[in-house]
Structures are given as structure tokens and as C-alpha cells.
C-alpha positions in Angstrom: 0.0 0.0 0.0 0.9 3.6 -0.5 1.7 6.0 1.9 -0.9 8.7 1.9 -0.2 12.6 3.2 -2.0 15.8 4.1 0.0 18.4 5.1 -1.2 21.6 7.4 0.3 24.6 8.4 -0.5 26.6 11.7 0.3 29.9 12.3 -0.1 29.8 16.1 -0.9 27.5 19.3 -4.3 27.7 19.1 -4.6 26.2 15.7 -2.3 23.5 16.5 -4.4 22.2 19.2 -7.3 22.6 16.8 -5.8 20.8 14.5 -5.2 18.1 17.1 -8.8 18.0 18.1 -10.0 17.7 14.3 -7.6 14.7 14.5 -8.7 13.3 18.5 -12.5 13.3 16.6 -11.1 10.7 14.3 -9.4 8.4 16.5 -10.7 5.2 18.1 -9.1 2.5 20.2 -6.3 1.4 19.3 -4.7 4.0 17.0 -1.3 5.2 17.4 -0.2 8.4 16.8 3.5 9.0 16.3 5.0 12.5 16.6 8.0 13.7 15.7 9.9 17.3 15.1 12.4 19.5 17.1 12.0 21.1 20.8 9.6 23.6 20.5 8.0 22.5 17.7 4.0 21.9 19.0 4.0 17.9 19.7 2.5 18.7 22.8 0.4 21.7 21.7 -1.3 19.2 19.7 -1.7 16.4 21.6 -3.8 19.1 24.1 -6.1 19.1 21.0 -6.2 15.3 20.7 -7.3 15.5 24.5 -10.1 17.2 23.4 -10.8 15.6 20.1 -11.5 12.3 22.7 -13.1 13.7 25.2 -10.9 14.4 28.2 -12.5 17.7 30.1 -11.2 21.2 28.8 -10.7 21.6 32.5 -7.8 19.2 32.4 -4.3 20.3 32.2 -2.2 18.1 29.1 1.4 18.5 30.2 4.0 16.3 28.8 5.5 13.6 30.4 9.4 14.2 29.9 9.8 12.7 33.5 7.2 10.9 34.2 7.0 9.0 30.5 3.6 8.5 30.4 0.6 10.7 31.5 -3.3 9.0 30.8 -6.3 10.7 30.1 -10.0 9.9 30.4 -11.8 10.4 28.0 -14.4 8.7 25.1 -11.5 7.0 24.6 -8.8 6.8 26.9 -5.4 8.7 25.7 -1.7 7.3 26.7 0.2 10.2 26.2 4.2 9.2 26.2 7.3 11.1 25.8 10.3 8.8 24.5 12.7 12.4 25.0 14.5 11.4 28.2 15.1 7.8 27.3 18.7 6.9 26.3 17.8 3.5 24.0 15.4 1.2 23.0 16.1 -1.4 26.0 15.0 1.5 28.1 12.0 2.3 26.5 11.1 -1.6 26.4 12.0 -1.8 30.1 9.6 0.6 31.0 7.0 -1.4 29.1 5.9 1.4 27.2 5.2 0.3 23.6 2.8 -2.2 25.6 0.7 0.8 25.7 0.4 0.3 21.2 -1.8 -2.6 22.3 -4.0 -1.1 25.0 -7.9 0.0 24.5 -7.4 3.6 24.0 -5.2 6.1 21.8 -1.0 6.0 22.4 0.6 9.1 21.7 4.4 9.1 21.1 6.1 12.3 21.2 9.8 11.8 19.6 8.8 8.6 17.9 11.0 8.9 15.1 14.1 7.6 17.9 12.8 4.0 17.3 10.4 3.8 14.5 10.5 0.5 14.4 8.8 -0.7 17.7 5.4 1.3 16.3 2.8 -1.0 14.6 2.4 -0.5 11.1 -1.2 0.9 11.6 0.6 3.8 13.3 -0.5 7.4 11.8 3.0 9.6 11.9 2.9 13.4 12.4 5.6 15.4 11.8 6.3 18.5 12.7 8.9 21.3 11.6 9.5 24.8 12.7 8.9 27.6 10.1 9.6 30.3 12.0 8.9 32.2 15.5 5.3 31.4 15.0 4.6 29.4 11.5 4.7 25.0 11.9 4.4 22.3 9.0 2.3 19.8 10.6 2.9 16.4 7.8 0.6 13.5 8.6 1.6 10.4 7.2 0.7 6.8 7.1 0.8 3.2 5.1 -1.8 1.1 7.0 -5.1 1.2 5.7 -6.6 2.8 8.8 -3.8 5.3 8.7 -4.6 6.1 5.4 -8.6 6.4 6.3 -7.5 8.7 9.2 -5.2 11.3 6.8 -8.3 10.8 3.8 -11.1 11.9 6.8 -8.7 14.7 7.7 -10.8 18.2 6.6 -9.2 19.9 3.4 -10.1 23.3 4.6 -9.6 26.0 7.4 -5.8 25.9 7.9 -3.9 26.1 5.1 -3.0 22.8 4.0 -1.8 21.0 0.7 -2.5 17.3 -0.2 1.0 15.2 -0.9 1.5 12.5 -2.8 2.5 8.7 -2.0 6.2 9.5 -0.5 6.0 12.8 -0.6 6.2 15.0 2.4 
């Protein structure tokens, strides 16, 4: 199969966390999402918008989980949010049982997933993200799987400004 694209870009905070929501309205148990980009780029800016895209209480703080690795959310669905940034290797990650999570009922999020893309499952939908400047991000999401690829086609093609891509590109 083909890997299928949309990408977005936001010009501030707020419309990466509504991008994230549009996304969180999408998701269902067992989807994976995979984020990638530099420090300060909006991986967890987004995942407060997949928050509330699955439910979890606008009165809930989303904070990422540098130390504590994973933080869990209750919501429609439940979200695993993880944050692979403070782990040295793999055998840590594993250690901690994290990618256990890939196979729970609920949503895993992975912020710096592209360290060891190949413990994700293949139905894993990949978001990258990549500065533009002081306040502009390129938010490309990518996947293979089928359900991946049904996620990025059910994605809307209007209000941020956002192009299609085709197979490989990004």
C-alpha cells in the first residue's frame, strides 16, 4: 500500500491544538499516533487538542510527560500520552514497558517517535512537525496502514492552510 499525506500549516498554538482536536474526533481504540519534530515545535500543543478531540475535560491540564514517561487521560477513549525524550535507548524504553501501551484500549501518543520507528505498529499514523519560523509550523501526517490512510483521507481539506501530498511525498 501507498503511503498517503496531508499536510497543514499553523500559524499559532491555538490552531495546533485545533488541529489536534479535528484529528482526537477521528481516532478510536487502538490508533497510534506518532509525533516527531524539534524542541519547541507543537508535539504537545497538539496532543492538548487530541485531548479534546477524545473527550478528556477542557478543565484538564495536558502537560507532557518528559519525566514521568507516560501521563493517561480519560476520556471517550482513553489517551496514553508518552514522551520517548529522556530515554537513552530502545532497551530503556522496552524496560519501562511502554510500547505495551500500542496494544492497549485507548489512543497512544508518542512524542519523539521517530528515535525507534520500528517498535510502532504499522497501523501507526505519523505526524511530523517542523519549525517555520517564530510562530509558523508544517504539521505532515503520514501513514501506510489502511486505517492510517482512512485517518489522513477523513482529515478536513479546509480552514488551515494545508496541501495534499503524494504517495512519499512530504
Amino acid at each position: 500500500m501507498k503511503e498517503e499525506c496531508i499536510t497543514y500549516y499553523s500559524g499559532s498554538d491555538h490552531e495546533t491544538i485545533r488541529l489536534g482536536q479535528q484529528l482526537g474526533l477521528f481516532l478510536r481504540d487502538g490508533d497510534v499516533i506518532a509525533l516527531s519534530g524539534e524542541l519547541g515545535s507543537g508535539k504537545t500543543w497538539f496532543t492538548k487538542g487530541l485531548a479534546l478531540g477524545l473527550g478528556v475535560s477542557p478543565g484538564i491540564v495536558v502537560t507532557s510527560p518528559s519525566f514521568s514517561l507516560i501521563n493517561e487521560y480519560e476520556g471517550r477513549v482513553t489517551l496514553f500520552h508518552m514522551d520517548a525524550y529522556r530515554l537513552q535507548s530502545l532497551s530503556d524504553f522496552l524496560s519501562a514497558g511502554l510500547e505495551e501501551y500500542f496494544y492497549q484500549d485507548g489512543v497512544a501518543v508518542m512524542e519523539w517517535a521517530d528515535r525507534w520507528p520500528e517498535i510502532l505498529p504499522e497501523w501507526s499514523l505519523r505526524v511530523e512537525f517542523a519549525i517555520v519560523n517564530n510562530r509558523s509550523r508544517k504539521i505532515t501526517m503520514c501513514g501506510y496502514n489502511p486505517r492510517a490512510i482512512e485517518i489522513v483521507r477523513n482529515m478536513p481539506q479546509y480552514g488551515m492552510q494545508n496541501e495534499k501530498c503524494g504517495p512519499g511525498d512530504k
